[in-house]
N, C-alpha and C positions, 0 to 999 in steps of 0.2 A: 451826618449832622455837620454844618458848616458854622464853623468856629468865628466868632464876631471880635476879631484881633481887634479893630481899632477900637469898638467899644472899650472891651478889655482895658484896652490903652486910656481912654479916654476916661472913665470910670476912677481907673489907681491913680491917675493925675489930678482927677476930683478930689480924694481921698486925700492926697500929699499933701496940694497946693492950699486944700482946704475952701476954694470955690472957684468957679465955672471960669471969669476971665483970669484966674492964673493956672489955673490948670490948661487953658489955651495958648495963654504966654508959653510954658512949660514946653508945647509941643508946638508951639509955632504956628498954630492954625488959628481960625476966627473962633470968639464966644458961641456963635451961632454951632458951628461945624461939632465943638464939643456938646454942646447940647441934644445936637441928632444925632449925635453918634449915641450916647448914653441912650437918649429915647428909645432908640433902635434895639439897643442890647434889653432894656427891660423889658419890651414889648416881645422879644424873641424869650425872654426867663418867665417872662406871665409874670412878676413881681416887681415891686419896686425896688430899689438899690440905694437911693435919695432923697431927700426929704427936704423939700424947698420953699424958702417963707422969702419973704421981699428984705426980709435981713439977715438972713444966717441959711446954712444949708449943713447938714447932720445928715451921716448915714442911716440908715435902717437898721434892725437888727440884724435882720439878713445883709444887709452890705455890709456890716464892722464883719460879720463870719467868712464873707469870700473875700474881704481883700487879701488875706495872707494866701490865699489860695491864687488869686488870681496876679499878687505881687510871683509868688513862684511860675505861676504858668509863661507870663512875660518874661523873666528870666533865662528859663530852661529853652524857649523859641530863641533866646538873641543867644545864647548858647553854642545851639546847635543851628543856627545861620552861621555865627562866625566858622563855627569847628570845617562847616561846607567850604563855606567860603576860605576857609585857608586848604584846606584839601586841593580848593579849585587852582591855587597857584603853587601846590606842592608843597607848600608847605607845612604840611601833616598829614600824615596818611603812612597805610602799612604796606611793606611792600613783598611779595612772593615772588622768589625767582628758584630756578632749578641750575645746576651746570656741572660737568664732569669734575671730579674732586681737581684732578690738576689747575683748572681753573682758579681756583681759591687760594693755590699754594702761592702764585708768583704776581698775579695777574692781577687780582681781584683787589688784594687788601689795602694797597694804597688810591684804590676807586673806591671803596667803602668807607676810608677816613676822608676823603676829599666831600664827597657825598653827606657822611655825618657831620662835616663841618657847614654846609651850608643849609642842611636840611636837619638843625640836632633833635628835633621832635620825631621823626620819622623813625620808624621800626622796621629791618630786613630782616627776612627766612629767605634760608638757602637751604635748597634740598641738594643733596652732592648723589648723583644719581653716576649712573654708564650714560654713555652718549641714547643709546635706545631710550630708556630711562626716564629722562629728560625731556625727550620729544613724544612721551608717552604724558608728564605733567604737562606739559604744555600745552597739548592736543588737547585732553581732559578739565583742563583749565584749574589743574591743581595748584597752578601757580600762572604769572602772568607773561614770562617769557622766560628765556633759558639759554645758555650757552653747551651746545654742543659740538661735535664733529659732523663735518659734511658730509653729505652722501645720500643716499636714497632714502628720501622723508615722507608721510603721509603728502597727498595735493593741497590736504588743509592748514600746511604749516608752512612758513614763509623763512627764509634766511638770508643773511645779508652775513659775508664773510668778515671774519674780526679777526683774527692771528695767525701767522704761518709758527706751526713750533715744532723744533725738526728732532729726528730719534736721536741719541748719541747714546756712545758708551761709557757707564759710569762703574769704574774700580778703582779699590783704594788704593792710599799712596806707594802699597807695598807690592801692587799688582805687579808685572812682565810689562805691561802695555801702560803704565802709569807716566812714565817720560815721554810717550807720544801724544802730538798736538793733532792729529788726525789716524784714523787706521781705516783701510778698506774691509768691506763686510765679510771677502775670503780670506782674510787675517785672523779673523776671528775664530776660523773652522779648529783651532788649536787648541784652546781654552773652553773649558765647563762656564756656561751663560745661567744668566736667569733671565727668563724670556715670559712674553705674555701669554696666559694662557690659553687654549682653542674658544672660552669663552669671552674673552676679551675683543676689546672693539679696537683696539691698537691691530691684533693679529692680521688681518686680511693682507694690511698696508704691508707688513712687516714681511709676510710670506710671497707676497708679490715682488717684495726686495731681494728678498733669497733667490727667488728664481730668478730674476733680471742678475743677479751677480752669481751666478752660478754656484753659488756657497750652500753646506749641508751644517749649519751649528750645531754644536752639544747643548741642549736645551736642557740640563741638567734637573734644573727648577722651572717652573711653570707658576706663576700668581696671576691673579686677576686686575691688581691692582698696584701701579708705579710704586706709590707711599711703600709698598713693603719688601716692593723690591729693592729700594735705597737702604730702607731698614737691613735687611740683609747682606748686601755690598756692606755697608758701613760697619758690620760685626766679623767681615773677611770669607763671607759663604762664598763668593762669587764675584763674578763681573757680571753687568746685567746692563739691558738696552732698553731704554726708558724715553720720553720724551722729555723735551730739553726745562718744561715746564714744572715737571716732578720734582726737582730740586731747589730747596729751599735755599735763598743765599745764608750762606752761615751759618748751618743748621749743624753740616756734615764736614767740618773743617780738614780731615781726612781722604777726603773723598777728591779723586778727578775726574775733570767732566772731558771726554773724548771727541771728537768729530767723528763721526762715519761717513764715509764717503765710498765713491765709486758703485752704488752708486748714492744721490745725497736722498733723503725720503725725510720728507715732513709729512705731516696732518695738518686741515684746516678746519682749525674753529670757529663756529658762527652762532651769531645769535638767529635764536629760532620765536618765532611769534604766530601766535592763529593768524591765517589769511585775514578774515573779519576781524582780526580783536581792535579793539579800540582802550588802549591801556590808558591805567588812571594817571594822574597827574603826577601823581608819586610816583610810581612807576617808570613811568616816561622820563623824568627827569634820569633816573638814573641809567634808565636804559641808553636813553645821549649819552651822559657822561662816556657811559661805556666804551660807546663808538668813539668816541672823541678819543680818548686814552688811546682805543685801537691802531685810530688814524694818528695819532702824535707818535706814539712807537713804529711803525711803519716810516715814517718820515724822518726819524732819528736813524733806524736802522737802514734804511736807502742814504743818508750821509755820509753811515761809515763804511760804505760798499756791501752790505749785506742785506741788500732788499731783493737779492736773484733768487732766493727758495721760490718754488712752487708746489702747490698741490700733490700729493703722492708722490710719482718717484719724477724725480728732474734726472734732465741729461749734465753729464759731467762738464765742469766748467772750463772754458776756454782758458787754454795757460794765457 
């Protein structure tokens, strides 16, 4: 059934204004133009709506009963035009995103208040998945993009590199190795670690490192997850090698954060998106932002000479 809007319109403007040339004032169009428009709507009801003498115009009894109806109907359409229409320039709308939990620790949360200051209508979900995880909502379209680790992705999913965040050693202040500013990976082979466990997506990078530095750790403790390996460093279980992202500034006042080197091993984080997707407004917005922050940090950190990480394991740096 096709909905006769301007009648509609034409009709509650009748009602309002109380007759035919100001209900046209009203809406800006001619006497005439309201009058076919009304025609038009009664002849689609099979009823009259108006009742018209050469000096007064009165509703029908059927018209006094649909105007509250029809005053809501016009309503709820300019409603839900605007509610689009701000959608359409992000400025409302909900947003679904996925990303490895370290992501959220260091990374994220001043993109989220920048974000909810210029979007404060807007609503995020964050799913904190494993890097698989991740690229498994986003494939599924569980969500609308995602921040992952790089690496071998489905063909249907697209990424664009966003952070280099490199492993270090983190034990507390009372550790053996707590007054070192960097330690090489076969320094390590002396000390009880907490290390990523065989199901962990850190692992491959990390065991890749062992065998490039010929080093055998005590893997004493195995987790899955950074967050509980700082949990445990910080109660004195261990020293544990974690990405540099894992730690929260000022969380673990206790706690030093190590270099490892020799050799130096980061992971690269990217944002992951469907080939085809075509993200909403809201969405989008935030997903620039993202990259934006990515690339301003990058460019900060290439000022202060620290933009030479690379991908998995780098060659050691030139004295």
């Amino acid at each position: 059934m096709k909905i006769d809007i301007l009648g509609i319109q034409a009709f509650v403007a009748i009602a309002d204004e109380g007759g035919f040339q100001a209900a046209a004032d009203a809406l800006n169009v001619t006497q005439t133009a309201i009058t076919q428009r009304l025609r038009k709507l009664e002849d689609f009801l099979g009823v009259a709506l108006v009742e018209r003498t050469t000096r007064s115009v009165s509703l029908t009894t059927i018209g006094r009963d649909f105007v509250p109806r029809a005053r809501r109907l016009l309503v709820e359409l300019s409603d839900s035009l605007l509610e689009i229409r701000e959608t359409g320039k992000a400025e409302r709308g909900d947003v679904s995103m996925a990303c490895v939990p370290t992501a959220g620790v260091q990374f994220l949360p001043r993109i989220m208040q920048a974000y909810s200051a210029r979007h404060p209508h807007n609503r995020i979900k964050i799913l904190d998945h494993s890097s698989s995880a991740v690229a498994h909502a986003v494939l599924h379209r569980e969500v609308e993009f995602g921040i992952g680790m790089a690496g071998a992705h489905s063909p249907e999913l697209t990424s664009v590199p966003l952070i280099e965040d490199e492993y270090v050693l983190v034990c507390h202040a009372s550790h053996p190795l707590a007054g070192r500013r960097r330690v090489a990976w076969r320094q390590l082979q002396a000390h009880p670690l907490i290390f990523a466990g065989q199901a962990s997506e850190n692992r491959p990078l990390l065991d890749v490192a062992l065998g490039a530095a010929g080093a055998s750790l005590q893997a004493f403790y195995e987790v899955q997850r950074s967050s509980t390996a700082v949990g445990l460093v910080a109660e004195r279980v261990a020293a544990a090698v974690v990405p540099r992202l894992a730690l929260q500034k000022g969380a673990y006042p206790g706690l030093k954060t190590i270099e490892l080197v020799e050799p130096r091993v980061s992971r690269t984080l990217v944002l992951m998106t469907r080939r085809t997707a075509r993200l909403s407004p809201a969405a989008q917005a935030l997903y620039d932002l993202i990259a934006a922050e990515a690339a301003r940090s990058a460019r900060s950190a290439g000022s202060a000479g620290s933009a030479g990480s690379a991908r998995g394991i780098n060659k050691k740096r030139r004295a």
